[in-house]
C-alpha positions in Angstrom: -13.8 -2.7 -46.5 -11.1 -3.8 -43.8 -13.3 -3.8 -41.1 -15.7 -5.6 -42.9 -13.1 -8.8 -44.2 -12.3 -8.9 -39.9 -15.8 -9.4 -39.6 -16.4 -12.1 -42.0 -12.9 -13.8 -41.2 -14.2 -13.5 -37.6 -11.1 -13.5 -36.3 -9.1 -10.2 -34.8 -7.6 -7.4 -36.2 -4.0 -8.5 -34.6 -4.5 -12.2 -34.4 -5.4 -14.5 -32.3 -2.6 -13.5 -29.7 -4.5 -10.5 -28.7 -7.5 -12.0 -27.4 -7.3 -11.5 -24.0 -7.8 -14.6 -21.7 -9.6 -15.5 -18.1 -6.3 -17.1 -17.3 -4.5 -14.0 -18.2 -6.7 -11.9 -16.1 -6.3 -13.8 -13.4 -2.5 -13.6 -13.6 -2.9 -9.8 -13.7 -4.8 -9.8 -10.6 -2.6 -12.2 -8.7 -0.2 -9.9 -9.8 -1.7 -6.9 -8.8 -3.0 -8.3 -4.7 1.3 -9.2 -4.2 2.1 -6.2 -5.0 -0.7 -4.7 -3.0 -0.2 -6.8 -0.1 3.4 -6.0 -0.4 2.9 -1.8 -0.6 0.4 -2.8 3.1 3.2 -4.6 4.6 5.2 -2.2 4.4 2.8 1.2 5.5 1.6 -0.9 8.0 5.4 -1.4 9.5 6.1 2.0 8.6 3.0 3.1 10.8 4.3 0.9 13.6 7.6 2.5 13.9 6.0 6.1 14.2 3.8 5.1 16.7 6.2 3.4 18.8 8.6 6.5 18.4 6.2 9.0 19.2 5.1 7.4 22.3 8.6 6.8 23.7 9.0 11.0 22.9 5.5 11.5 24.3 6.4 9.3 27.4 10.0 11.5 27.6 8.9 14.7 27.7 5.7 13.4 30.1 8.1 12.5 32.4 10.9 15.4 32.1 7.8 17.6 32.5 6.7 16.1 35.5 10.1 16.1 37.1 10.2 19.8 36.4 6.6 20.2 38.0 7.7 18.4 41.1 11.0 20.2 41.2 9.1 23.3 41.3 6.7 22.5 43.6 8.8 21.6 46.1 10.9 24.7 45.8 8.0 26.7 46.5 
């Protein structure tokens, strides 16, 4: 019998303040693209800073490993 008074009042079960909005959606999404632009931002910088300190470990041991390759060589 509930249910069926909601239907003929035609109005919802808790009020009119439930009713969810475009305008509300849309701040929910807004919402939703700064925070996932923000959590990007920062992997993308956070990839950066790897890659940069891999390649300057990379380019270290490239070159200690080279020196010891030439040091060798010419001991032979």
């Amino acid at each position: 019998m509930e249910e069926a008074a909601y239907l003929i009042e035609g109005r919802p079960p808790d009020g009119w303040g439930s009713i969810v909005t475009k305008e509300h959606l849309d701040l929910r999404v807004e919402a939703f693209e700064h925070c996932l632009n923000a959590k990007l931002t920062e992997l993308f910088s956070s990839v950066d800073r790897r890659l940069r300190a891999q390649t300057w470990i990379m380019t270290g041991t490239l070159i200690t490993g080279l020196g010891i390759a030439l040091s060798v060589g010419q001991s032979l």
